[in-house]
C-alpha positions as CSV (number, residue, x, y, z in Angstrom):
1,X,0.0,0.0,0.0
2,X,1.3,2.9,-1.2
3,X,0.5,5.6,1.5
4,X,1.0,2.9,4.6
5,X,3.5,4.9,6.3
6,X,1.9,8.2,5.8
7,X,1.7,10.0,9.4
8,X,-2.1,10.1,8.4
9,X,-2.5,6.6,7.6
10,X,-0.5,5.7,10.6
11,X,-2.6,7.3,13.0
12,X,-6.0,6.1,12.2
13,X,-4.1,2.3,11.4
14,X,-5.7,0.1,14.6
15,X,-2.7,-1.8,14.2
16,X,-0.2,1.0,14.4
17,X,-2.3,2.4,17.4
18,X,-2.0,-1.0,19.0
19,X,1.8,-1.1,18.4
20,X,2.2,2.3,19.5
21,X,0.1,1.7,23.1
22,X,2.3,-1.6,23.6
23,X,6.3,-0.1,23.2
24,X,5.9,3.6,23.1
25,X,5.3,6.3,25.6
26,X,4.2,8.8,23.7
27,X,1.2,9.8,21.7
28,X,0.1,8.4,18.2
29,X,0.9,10.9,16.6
30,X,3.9,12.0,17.9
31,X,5.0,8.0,16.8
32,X,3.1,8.1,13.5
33,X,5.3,11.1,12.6
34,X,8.5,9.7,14.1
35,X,8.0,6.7,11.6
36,X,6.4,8.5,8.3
37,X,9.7,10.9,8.5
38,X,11.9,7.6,8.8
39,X,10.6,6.2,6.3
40,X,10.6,9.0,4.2
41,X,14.5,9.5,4.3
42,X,14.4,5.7,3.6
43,X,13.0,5.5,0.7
44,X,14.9,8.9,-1.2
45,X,17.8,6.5,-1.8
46,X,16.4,2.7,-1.7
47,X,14.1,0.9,-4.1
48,X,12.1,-1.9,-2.6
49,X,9.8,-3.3,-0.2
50,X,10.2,-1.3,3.3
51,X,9.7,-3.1,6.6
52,X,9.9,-1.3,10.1
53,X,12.1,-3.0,13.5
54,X,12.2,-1.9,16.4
55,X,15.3,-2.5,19.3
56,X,14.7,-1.0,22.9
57,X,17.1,0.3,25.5
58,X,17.5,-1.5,28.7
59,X,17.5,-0.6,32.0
60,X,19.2,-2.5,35.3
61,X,16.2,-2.6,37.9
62,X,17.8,-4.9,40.3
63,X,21.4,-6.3,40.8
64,X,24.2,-3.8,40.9
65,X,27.3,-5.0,40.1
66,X,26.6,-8.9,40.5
67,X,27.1,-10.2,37.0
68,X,30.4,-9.6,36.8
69,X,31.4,-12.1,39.8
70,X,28.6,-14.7,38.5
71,X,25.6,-13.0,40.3
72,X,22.4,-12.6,39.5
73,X,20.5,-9.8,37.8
74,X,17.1,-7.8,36.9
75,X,17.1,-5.9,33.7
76,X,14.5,-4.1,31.6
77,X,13.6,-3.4,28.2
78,X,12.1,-0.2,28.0
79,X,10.0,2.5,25.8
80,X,12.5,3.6,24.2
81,X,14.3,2.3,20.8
82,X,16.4,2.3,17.9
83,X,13.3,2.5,14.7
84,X,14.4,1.1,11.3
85,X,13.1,1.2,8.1
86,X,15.0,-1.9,6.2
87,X,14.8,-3.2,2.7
88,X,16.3,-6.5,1.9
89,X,19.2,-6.5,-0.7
90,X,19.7,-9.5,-3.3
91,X,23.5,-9.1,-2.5
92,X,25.9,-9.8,0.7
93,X,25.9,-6.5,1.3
94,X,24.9,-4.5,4.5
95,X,24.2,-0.7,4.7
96,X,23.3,1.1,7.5
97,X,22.3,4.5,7.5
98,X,22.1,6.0,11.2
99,X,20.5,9.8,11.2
100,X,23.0,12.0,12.4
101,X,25.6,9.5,11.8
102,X,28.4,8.5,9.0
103,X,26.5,5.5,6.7
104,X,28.4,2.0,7.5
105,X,28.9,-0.4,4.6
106,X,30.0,-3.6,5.5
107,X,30.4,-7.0,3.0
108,X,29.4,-9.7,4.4
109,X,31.5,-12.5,2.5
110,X,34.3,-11.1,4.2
111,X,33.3,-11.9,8.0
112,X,37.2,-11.9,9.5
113,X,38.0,-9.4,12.7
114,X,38.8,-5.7,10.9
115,X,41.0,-3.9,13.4
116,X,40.6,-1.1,11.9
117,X,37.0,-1.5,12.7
118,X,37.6,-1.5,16.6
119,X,34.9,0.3,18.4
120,X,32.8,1.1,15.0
121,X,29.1,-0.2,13.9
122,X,31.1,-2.4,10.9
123,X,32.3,-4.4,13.2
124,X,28.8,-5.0,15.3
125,X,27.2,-5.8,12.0
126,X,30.2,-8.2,10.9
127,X,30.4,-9.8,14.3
128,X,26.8,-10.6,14.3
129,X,27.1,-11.7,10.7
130,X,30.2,-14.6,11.8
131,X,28.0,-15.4,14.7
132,X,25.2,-16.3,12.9
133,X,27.4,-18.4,10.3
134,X,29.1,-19.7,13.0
135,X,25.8,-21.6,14.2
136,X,24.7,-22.3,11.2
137,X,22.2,-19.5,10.4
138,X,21.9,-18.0,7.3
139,X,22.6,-14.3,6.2
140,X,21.6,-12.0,3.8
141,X,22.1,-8.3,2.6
142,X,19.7,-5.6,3.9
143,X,20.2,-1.4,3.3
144,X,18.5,0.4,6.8
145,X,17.6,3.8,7.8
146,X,17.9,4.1,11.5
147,X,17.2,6.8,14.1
148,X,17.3,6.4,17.8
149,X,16.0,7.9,21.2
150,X,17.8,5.7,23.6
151,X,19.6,8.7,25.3
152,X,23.4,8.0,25.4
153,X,25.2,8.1,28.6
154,X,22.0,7.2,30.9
155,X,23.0,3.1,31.1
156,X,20.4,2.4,27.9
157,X,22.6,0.3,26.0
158,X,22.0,2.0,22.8
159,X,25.3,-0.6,21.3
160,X,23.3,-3.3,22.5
161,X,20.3,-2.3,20.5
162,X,22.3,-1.6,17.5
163,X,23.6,-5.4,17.4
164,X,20.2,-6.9,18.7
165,X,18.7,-5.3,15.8
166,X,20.8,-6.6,13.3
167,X,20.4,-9.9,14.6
168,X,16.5,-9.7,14.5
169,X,16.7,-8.5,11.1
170,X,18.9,-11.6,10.1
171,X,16.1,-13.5,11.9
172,X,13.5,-12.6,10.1
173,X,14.9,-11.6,6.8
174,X,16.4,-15.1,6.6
175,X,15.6,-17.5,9.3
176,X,12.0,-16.9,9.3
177,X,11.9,-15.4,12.7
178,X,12.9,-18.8,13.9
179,X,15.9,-17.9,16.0
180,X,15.4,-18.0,19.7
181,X,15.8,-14.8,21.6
182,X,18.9,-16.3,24.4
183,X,20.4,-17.3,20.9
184,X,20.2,-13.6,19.4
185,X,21.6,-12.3,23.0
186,X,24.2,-14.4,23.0
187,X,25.2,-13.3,19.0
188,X,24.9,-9.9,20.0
189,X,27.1,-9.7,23.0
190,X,30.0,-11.8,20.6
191,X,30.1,-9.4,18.2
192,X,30.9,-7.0,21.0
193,X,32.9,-8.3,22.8
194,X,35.2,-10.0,19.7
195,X,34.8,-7.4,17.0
196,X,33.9,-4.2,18.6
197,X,36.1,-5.0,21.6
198,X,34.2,-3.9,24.7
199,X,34.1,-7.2,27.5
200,X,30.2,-6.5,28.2
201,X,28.1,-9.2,30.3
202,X,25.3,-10.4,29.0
203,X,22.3,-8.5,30.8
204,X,22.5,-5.4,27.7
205,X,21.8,-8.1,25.2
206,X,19.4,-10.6,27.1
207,X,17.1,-7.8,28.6
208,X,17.1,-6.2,24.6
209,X,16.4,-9.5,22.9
210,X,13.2,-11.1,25.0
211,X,11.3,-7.9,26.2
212,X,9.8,-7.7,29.6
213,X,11.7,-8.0,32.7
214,X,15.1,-10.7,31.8
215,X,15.9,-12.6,35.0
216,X,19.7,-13.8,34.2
217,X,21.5,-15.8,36.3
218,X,24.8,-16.1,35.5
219,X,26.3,-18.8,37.7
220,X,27.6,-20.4,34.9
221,X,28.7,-17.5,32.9
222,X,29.6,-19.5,29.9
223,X,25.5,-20.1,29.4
224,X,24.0,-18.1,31.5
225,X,20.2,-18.8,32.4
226,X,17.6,-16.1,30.9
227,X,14.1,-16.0,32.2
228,X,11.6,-13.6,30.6
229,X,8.8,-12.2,33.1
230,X,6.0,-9.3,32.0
231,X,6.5,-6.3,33.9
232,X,2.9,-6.3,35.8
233,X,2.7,-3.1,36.8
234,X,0.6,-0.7,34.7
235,X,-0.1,2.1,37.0
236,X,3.9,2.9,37.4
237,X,5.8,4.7,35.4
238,X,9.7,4.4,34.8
239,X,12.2,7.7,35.6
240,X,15.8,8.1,34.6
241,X,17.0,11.1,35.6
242,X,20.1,12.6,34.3
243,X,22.0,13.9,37.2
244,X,25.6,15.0,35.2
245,X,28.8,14.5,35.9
246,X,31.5,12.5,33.3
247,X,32.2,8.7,33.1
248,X,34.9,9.4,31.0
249,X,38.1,8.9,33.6
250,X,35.9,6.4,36.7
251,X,37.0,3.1,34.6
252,X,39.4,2.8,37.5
253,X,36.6,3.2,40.1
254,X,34.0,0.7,37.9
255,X,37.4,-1.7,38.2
256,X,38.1,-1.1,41.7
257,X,34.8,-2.7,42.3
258,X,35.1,-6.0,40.8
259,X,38.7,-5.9,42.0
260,X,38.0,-5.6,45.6
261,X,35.3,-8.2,45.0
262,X,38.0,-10.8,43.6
263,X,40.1,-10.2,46.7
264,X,37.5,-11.3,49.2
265,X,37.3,-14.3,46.6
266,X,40.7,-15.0,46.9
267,X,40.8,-15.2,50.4
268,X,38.8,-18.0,49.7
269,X,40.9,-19.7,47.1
270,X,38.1,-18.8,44.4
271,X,38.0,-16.2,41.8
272,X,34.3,-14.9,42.2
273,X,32.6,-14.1,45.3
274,X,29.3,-16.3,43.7
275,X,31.9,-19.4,44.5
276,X,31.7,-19.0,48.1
277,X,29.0,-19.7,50.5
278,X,26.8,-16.5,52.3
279,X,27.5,-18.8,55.6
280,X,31.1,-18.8,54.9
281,X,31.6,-15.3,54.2
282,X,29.8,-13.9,57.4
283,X,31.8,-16.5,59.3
284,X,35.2,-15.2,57.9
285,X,34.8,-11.5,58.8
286,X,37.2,-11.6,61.3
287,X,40.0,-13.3,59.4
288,X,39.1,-10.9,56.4
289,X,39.1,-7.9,58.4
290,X,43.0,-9.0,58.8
291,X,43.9,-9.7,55.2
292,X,41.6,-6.7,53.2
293,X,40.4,-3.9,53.0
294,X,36.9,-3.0,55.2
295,X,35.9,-1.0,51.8
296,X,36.3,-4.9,50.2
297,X,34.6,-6.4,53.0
298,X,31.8,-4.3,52.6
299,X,31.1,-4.9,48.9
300,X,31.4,-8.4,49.3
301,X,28.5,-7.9,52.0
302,X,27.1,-5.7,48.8
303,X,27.5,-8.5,46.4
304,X,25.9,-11.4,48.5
305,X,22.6,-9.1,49.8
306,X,21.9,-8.0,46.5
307,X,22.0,-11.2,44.7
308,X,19.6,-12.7,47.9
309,X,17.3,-9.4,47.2
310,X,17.4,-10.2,43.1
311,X,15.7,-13.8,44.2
312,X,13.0,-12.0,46.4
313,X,12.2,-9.2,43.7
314,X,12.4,-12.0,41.0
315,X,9.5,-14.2,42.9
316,X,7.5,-11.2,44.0
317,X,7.6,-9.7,40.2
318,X,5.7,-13.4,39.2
319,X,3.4,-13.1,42.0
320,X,2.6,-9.1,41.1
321,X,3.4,-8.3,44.8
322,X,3.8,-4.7,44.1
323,X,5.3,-3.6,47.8
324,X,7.7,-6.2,47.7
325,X,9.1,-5.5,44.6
326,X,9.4,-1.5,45.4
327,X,10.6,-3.0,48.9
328,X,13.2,-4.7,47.3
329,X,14.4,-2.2,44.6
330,X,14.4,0.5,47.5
331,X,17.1,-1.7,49.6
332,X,18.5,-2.6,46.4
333,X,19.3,1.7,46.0
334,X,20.7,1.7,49.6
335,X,22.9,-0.9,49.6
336,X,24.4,0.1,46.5
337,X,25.2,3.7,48.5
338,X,26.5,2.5,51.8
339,X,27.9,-0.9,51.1
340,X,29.1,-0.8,47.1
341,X,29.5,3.3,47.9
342,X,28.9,4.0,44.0
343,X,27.1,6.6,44.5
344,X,29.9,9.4,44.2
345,X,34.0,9.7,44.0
346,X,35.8,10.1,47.0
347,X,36.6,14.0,47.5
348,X,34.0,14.8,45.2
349,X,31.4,17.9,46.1
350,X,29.0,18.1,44.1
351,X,27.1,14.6,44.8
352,X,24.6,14.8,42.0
353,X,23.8,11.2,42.9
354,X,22.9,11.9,46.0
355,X,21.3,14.6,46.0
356,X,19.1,13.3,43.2
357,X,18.4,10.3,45.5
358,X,17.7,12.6,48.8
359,X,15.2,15.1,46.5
360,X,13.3,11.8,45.0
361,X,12.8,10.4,48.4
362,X,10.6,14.0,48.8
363,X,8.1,14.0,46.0
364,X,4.9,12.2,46.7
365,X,4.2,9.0,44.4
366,X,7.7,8.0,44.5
367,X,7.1,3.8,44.6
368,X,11.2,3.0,44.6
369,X,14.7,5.0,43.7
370,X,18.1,3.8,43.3
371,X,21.3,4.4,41.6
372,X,21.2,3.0,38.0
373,X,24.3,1.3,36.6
374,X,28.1,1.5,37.1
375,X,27.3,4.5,39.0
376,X,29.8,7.5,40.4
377,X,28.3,9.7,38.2
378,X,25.3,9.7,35.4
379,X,21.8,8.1,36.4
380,X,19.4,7.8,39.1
381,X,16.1,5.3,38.1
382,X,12.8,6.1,39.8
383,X,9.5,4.4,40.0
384,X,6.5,6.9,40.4
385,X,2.7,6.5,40.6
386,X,1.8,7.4,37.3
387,X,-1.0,9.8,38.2
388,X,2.0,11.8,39.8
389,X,4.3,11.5,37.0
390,X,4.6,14.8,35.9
391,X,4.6,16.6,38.7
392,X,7.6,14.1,39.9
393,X,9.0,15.2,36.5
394,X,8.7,18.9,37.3
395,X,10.2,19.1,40.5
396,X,13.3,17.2,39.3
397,X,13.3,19.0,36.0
398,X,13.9,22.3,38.5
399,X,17.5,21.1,39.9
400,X,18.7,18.6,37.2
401,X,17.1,20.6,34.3
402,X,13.4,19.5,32.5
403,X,15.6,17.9,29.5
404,X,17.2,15.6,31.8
405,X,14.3,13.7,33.0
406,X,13.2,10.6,31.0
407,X,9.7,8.9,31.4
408,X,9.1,5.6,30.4
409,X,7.6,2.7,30.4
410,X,8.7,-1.3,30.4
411,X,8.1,-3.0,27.5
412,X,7.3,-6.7,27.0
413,X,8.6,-7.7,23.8
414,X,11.9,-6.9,22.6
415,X,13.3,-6.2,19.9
416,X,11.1,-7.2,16.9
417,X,9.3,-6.8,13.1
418,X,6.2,-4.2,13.8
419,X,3.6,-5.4,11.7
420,X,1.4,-2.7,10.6
């Protein structure tokens, strides 16, 4: 149909209007024109039948830094994405064409590591590509437009929905959508970590990939276990807010963590603190307090409370038992300030962190607020009654600035063909 992505045709489309309810946050028309301009830039320099995917950002609800010594975790996909417009090519050839960004063209008969292509989106698309091959998958050539609203810098993951895409895109394009979503996460997160070169856990990809709430254990990191649960909870609404500050020189403090973790470990002859019984640890205290640091002591305390609480929050979230989730997301926040102390840098003044947490704590309908992600500087994630939203969003907008408060909304399916 010739006028299908028309912002006219798009808002009075049921189907649209049902997709747009489902992932979005926003109005239908707002979304209808979002897509009708996307698909319009699309289609100045492609010929061809044009489909529309969609690949949210992620959020970390529960679990702060336990994946990376084998813990357990609660991450989100949320109402924000990365929309493409894609038209399948009769070539192994793959364009991409991100809005604001330089096009990436990428052969897909060649699939070896590029170093050139270090840190760049070739080398997401060709690592996704091998990884597909490499299980036996087929691939295929596609040109896409892409534009994205998963706000950099605020933990969203906006490289994991870049390679989650692609995959899904493979999927459908030339699996026929019969991929599994652990087995597009999984992809994803080896084309980063091999061709792109950034060591990420698998919580971006998983939470992307199946929608929902992802509970991932990750005992056994080499196959971690990946449950999807629908977020229950319709009259909440989801708040990042943007506090400030610059991740660009704490990669020593995100280390120090993990670090200081492993030493507790090693006390214990083992190399992650998941190794070691609760039991054990709290009866060692003394004998640690002689051979580390308190600071290590007490994010090992960090480490094993959190992946207890992820358990509790996990069951309640199945049962819909709103207080103890909000309970448990709450402790989650405080634990992560007094025991992991991520919350600011040592010497530092200005505390956005904090004081984000301490004026959140003030404004009626607040459910739950925490520190989100690595932490020191960047995010705070709030859960507010959704009859309060805005004024929640107001009163923070005043200190942190109205542009640096996101509302949004958990989505249950991840990335994914929209069928319109």
């Amino acid at each position: 149909m010739a006028n299908q992505y028309e912002k006219k045709y798009l808002s009075n489309n049921p189907k649209f209007i049902k997709i747009v309810n489902s992932i979005y946050n926003t109005s239908v028309e707002v979304a209808a024109e979002r897509v009708s301009s996307l698909v319009t830039q699309h289609k100045k320099s492609v010929e061809g039948e044009t489909f529309l995917f969609s690949s949210p950002g992620r959020i970390e609800v529960i679990g702060n830094h336990t994946d990376h010594n084998f813990g357990q975790v609660l991450a989100a996909s949320v109402s924000v994405d990365l929309l493409a417009a894609v038209t399948p090519l009769p070539f192994n050839k793959i364009i991409v064409r991100s809005i604001g960004y330089p096009e990436v063209e990428v052969n897909i008969e060649d699939l070896k590591i590029k170093k050139q292509e270090i840190g760049d989106s070739a080398a997401l698309v060709r690592g996704v590509a091998k990884g597909f091959v490499e299980r036996g998958f087929k691939i295929g050539g596609f040109v896409a437009t892409t534009t994205s609203d998963v706000f950099k810098g605020a933990g969203m993951s906006s490289s994991a929905a870049f390679e989650v895409l692609v995959s899904e895109i493979f999927n459908v394009f030339y699996n026929e959508g019969k991929i599994d979503s652990i087995a597009k996460a999984i992809i994803s997160q080896y084309a980063e970590n091999v061709y792109f070169g950034k060591p990420s856990g698998l919580m971006d990809q998983s939470a992307i990939s199946f929608g929902g709430i992802s509970h991932i254990d990750f005992k056994d990191p080499h196959s971690p276990q990946v449950e999807k649960l629908d977020w229950p909870f319709s009259d909440v609404s989801v708040v990042v807010v943007n506090c400030g500050g610059d991740h660009t020189n704490l990669t020593p403090n995100y280390a120090a963590i993990r670090t200081e973790m492993e030493e507790v470990a090693a006390c214990f002859g083992k190399e992650k603190l998941r190794e070691i019984e609760k039991k054990d640890f709290y009866d060692s205290i003394l004998h640690l307090s002689k051979k580390t640091s308190g600071r290590a002591i007490l994010r090992a305390i960090h480490f094993f409370e959190e992946n207890s609480r992820v358990e509790k929050v996990y069951l309640a979230l199945k049962n819909a038992e709103e207080e103890k989730v909000f309970a448990g997301i709450n402790q989650s926040g405080d634990s992560s300030y007094r025991l992991l102390q991520n919350c600011y840098l040592e010497g530092d003044k200005t505390q956005p962190i904090p004081l984000a947490l301490a004026l959140a704590q003030r404004i009626d309908g607040l459910r739950a607020v925490r520190v989100h992600g690595g932490g020191f500087a960047g995010t705070v994630l709030a859960f507010v009654d959704k009859q309060k939203v805005e004024n929640f969003k107001t009163q923070m907008g005043e200190v942190f600035g109205p542009n640096n408060i996101y509302v949004l909304k958990i989505r249950n399916s991840g990335a994914t063909k929209l069928d319109i």
